[in-house]
C-alpha positions, 0 to 999 in steps of 0.5 A: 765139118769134124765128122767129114774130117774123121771121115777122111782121117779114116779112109787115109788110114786105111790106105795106108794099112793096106798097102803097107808091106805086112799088108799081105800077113795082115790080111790073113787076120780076120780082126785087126784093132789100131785103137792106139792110132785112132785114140791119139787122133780122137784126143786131138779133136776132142770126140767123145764117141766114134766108132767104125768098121772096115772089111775088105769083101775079097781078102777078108781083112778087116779093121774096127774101132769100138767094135760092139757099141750101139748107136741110134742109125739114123738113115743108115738103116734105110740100106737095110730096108730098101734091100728088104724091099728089092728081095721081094720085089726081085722075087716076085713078091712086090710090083715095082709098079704099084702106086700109092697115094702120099697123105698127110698120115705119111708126112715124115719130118726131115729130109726127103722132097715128097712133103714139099710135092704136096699130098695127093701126089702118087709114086710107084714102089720104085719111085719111093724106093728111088727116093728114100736112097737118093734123096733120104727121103723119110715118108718115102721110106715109112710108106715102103716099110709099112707096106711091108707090114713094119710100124715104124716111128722116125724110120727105125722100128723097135728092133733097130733103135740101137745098132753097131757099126758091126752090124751096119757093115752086114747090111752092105755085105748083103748090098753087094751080095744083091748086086751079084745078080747082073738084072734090072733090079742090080742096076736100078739099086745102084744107080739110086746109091750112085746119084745120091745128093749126100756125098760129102763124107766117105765118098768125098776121100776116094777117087772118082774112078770109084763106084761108092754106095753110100748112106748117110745119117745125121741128127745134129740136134744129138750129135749125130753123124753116120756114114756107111759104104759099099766101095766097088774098087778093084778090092771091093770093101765096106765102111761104117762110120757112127759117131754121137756127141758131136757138139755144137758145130753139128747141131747148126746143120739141118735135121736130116734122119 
């Protein structure tokens, strides 16, 4: 798969920026743009629209590539309001434990497993919180977004239809800011990440000893491939990868956001 490769092609830059021997003076630099290494690699594999943005959560380095161009997020926005979801539930706002009854008015195309569970079947806000992460699952998430008031459409609400990798990175800087708080809801956040079944991506290129938050987004009918991380290394970091226009090779994998 060609996104699973730029994925990897990605991950092994960076590594190699931050360990190389100006890594300490590049450090200091908020910004640093390598468009020359991504654009020669881009033009071997022919991609006509990729973008990525990388931050290191302890020293502040940070590298972009199409820093300000919008893409449709797919289930990456899903960090954004399951996070949502948690600071209410942390405040005390929302019952973890309330249930709800899944009806034909929430089927969700896509991927998820509540449809295949039948209609009449109850979930308690956690439990679809559980899925919408763990299993991508679109009508678990509609139902906890419009529990929370927000009518959405395709799991993206008006304000949502076009973000940047920017601004997805900023949705996990606000997971790891979460996760600071060493309670229950910490620890059941992370393990809905953790067992995610979509790992093919950024995880795939880093090593097990890693605690990696992910969440994918695709829509290959459109060419689009997303993934975005939290990496809990010993220099925690985020990366969001978006890519549109794929081609053929992506539009044979099954509509999953």
């Amino acid at each position: 798969m060609r996104f699973k490769r730029f994925t990897l092609f990605v991950m092994m830059l960076l590594v190699f920026m931050t360990s190389f021997p100006m890594a300490a003076y590049a450090a200091q630099r908020t910004k640093h743009k390598i468009t020359p290494e991504i654009d020669a690699y881009l033009k071997k594999w022919n991609y006509p629209d990729i973008s990525f943005d990388y931050e290191n959560l302890e020293n502040g380095h940070r590298l972009y590539y199409n820093k300000g161009r919008g893409y449709y997020p797919c289930c990456t926005i899903k960090v954004k309001g399951i996070l949502n979801l948690y600071d209410k539930i942390r405040s005390g706002e929302y019952d973890e434990n309330k249930t709800f009854t899944y009806t034909a008015a929430d089927y969700a195309k896509g991927s998820g497993i509540i449809v295949k569970k039948g209609i009449g079947k109850q979930y308690t806000l956690a439990k679809l919180a559980e899925y919408a992460i763990s299993y991508s699952d679109n009508a678990a998430y509609i139902m906890t977004q419009r529990y929370m008031g927000r009518n959405i459409i395709n799991v993206t609400g008006p304000d949502e239809r076009s973000i940047t990798t920017e601004e997805a990175a900023g949705f996990l800087k606000r997971l790891y800011e979460f996760l600071q708080v060493k309670d229950k809801y910490t620890k059941d956040l992370t393990k809905y990440f953790i067992t995610a079944i979509y790992k093919e991506a950024i995880p795939a290129g880093l090593s097990k000893t890693y605690k990696v938050l992910n969440k994918v987004g695709n829509w290959p009918d459109y060419g689009m491939n997303h993934d975005i991380a939290l990496v809990l290394s010993d220099s925690p970091y985020v990366l969001a990868v978006y890519t549109k226009d794929m081609g053929r090779e992506s539009r044979s994998e099954t509509f999953m956001a």
